[in-house]
N, C-alpha and C positions, 0 to 999 in steps of 0.2 A: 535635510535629506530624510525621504520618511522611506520608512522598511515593511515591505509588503509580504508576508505568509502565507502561501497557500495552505491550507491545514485543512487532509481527509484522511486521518485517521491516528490513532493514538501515538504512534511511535514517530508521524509528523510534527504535533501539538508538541513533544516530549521533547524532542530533537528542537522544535522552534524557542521552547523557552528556554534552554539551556545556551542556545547561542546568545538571546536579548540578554542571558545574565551573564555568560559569562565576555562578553565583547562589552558589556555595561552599556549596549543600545539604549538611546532615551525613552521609556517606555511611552512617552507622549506621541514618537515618533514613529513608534509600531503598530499594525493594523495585523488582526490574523484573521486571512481572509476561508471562514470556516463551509468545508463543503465534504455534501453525502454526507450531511445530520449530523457535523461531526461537533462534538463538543468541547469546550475548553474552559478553564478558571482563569484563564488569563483575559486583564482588564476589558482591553483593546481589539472588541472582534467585533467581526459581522459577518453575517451570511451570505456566502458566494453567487450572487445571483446566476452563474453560470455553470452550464457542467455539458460534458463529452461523452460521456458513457450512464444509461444507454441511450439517450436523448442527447444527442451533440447542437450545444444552441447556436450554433454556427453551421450549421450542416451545406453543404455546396448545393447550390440548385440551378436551374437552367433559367429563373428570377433572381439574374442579379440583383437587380434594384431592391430587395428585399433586405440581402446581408448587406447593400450600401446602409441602410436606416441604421440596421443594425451596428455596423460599424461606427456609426457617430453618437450610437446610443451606449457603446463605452467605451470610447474616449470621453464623452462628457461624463460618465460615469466614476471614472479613472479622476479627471480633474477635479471633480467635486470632492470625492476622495481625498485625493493627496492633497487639496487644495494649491492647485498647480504648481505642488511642488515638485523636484527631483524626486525618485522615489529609484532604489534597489529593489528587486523582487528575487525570493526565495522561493523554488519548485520542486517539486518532490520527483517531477519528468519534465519531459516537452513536447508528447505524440499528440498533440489534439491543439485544436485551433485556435482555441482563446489564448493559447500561451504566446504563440506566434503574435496575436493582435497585441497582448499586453505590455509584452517586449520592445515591440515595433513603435507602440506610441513614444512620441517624442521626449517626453520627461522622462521614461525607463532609461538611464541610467549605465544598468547590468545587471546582469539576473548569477546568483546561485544555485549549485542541486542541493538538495538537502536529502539528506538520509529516511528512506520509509520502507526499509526491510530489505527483501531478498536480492531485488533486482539491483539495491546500490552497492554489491557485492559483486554481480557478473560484468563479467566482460563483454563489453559492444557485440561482438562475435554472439555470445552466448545467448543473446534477448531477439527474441521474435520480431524482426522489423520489417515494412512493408517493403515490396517490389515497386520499380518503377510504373509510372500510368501513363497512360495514351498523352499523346500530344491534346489531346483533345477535351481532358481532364486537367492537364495542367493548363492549358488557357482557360477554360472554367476557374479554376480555380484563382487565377490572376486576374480578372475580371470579377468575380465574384468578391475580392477582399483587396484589391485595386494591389496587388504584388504583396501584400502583408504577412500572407500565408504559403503555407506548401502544399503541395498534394502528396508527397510523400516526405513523411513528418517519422523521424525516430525518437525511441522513448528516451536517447540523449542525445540530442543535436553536438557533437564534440566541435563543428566547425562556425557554430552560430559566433558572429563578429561583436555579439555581446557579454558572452560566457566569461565571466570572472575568475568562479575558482569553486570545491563543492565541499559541503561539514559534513563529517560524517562522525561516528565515534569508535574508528579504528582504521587503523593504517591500512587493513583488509580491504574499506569502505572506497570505491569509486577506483577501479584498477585502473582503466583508461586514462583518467584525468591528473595530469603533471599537477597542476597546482591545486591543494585542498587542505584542509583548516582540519584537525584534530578538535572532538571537545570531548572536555570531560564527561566522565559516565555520570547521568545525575542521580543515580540509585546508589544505596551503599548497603553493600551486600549484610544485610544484619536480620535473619532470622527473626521472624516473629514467633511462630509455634518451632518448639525442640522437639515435639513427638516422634520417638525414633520412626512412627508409619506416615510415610509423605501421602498429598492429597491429590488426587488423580484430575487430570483435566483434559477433554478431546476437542481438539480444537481444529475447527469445518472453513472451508471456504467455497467460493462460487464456483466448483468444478462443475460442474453441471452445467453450470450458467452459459462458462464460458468455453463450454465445449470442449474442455479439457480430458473429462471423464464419462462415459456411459453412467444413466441411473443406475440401472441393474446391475453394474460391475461393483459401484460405490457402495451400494446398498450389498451385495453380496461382501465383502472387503469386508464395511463394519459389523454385519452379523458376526463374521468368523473373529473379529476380533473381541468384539462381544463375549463369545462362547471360548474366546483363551483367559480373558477376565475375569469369568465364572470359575472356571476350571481351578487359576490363582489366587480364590476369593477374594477376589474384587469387586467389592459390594456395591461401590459409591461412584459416583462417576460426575463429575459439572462439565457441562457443554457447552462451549464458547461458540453462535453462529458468526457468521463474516457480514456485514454489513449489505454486500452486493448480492447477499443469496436470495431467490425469491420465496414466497412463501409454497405457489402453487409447482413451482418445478421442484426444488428439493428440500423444503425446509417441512413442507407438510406428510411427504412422504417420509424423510427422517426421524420425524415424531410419532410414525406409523410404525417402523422399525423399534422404536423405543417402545411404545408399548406392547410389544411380541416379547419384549426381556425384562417387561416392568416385575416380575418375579423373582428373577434373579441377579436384577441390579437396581439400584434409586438412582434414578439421573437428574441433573436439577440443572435448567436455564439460567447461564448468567447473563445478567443487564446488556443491553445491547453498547454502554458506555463502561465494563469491566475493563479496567486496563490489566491486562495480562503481564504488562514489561515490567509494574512497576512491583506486582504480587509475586511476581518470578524471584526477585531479590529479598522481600521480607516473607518468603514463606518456603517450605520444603514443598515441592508438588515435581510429579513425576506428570511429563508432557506427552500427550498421544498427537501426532501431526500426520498429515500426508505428505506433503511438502508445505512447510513455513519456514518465515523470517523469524518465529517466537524461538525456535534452536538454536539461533545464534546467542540469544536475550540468558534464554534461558540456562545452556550452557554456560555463560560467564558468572552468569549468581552460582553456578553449584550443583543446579538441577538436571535430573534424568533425561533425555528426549527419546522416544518410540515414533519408531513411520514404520505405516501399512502402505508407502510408494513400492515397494516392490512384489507384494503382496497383490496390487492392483496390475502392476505392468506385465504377470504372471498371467491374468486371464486378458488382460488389451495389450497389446505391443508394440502400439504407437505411445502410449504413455511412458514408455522406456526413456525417450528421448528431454521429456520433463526430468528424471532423473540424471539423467547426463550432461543437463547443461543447469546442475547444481553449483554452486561456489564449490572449488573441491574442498575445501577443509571442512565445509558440514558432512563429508562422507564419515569424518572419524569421531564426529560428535553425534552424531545420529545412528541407534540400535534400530535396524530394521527388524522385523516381526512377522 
């Protein structure tokens, strides 16, 4: 049986090896299939030739015969792969169509969720899922992937006739789901620096991107947080971007922003590969977030967390609703500002 990883992003990779060790999976038998650049020290990887966002390589079209090619371009993929073995697959979701195709091929087995931050904390109810499509869309799309797929695909399929069971690293993790696997935390809370002054970190994601936030609101939000960090001399600042952020929508204007305050702050880019989950347990740092999964992380080692979410929902008031369908228990771990 070979075990298949999807891995796009730190706390997938983190969560993936802690299950191959602690389930003592045959490491000959694991593949972490690494996608959106994401990195990993574990043996057994390769590059996901696929991905859903923002280029979905399955995309539906009114040329069938195009996603047919496609279709047997992984399956053979898949085969070569696993060398047509049985293979389990591990997912961090299920809202996009290659998951559907990789499930569906005949050797998958059963697939797992694996834990990758905020969303494997809410409840089905609570996650943005799509509306029914036209009759006319879902025949496209049965023709297009010959029944393999959905046209309307949630970020957990709870009724998919393959779903196992899901890891998470807390009882909190995957509310929905009756059957689910505990692992242990693979950090162990041990301070590295004692300096009684913790190290500040603001950590960005692709609201902009994803249409979550206005430019002008975001950028308005971290100047005023800015000018409350001056006020508390707060000199230092490292900035974690998100992987999906681009550079010409908000990462260039962000740096624009920084150098309006480069006087009264040093801000300094961490590595697009920083693991935040694992620096949260060996080090004191007090967290700046809008909304993040790094709250829950960071909370359990010991550490501060700050959100300027309500700070922002204050000038937009559809942003309100991003706070409301929070986990509730990050309400009493997270100090708004």
């Amino acid at each position: 049986m070979k075990h298949l990883f999807l891995v796009h992003s730190n706390i997938t990779d983190i969560v993936a090896q802690q299950i191959v060790k602690q389930y003592e999976l045959p490491v000959e038998d694991v593949i972490f299939l690494l996608a959106r650049n994401q990195h990993s020290n574990f043996k057994n990887k390769i590059k996901f030739p696929y991905s859903h966002f923002p280029i979905d390589s399955f995309k539906v079209s009114f040329f069938f015969w195009k996603n047919w090619r496609k279709l047997k371009n992984i399956d053979n993929w898949i085969n070569e792969l696993t060398a047509k073995q049985a293979f389990h697959f591990y997912t961090p979701q299920s809202g996009m169509n290659v998951f559907y195709l990789i499930t569906s091929h005949p050797l998958c087995k059963g697939f797992s969720y694996i834990e990758e931050g905020l969303a494997s904390y809410k409840r089905f109810k609570q996650i943005k899922n799509p509306k029914a499509n036209s009759k006319l869309r879902d025949l496209l799309y049965y023709i297009n992937f010959k029944g393999r797929s959905k046209s309307v695909k949630h970020f957990f399929d709870l009724d998919h006739p393959k779903l196992l069971d899901s890891y998470g690293l807390s009882e909190l993790s995957f509310p929905d789901l009756k059957k689910k696997q505990i692992i242990e935390k693979p950090f162990k809370n041990n301070k590295l620096n004692t300096k009684a002054e913790a190290e500040n970190i603001l950590i960005l994601g692709p609201y902009i991107e994803f249409g979550e936030i206005k430019k002008e609101i975001l950028l308005e939000a971290l100047g005023e947080l800015f000018d409350w960090m001056f006020q508390i001399k707060i000199d230092a600042l490292n900035i974690k971007f998100h992987p999906a952020q681009d550079e010409s929508i908000s990462i260039n204007p962000i740096l624009d922003l920084f150098s309006s305050y480069k006087n009264k702050i040093n801000f300094n880019i961490l590595e697009d590969h920083f693991i935040l989950e694992k620096y949260a347990f060996e080090n004191k740092v007090d967290f700046y977030i809008v909304i993040s999964s790094l709250a829950i992380y960071a909370n359990v080692s010991g550490n501060k967390v700050y959100s300027i979410a309500e700070r922002i929902a204050s000038k937009q008031s559809n942003y309100q609703k991003h706070i409301d369908s929070m986990p509730f228990f990050l309400h009493d771990i997270i100090e708004f500002i």
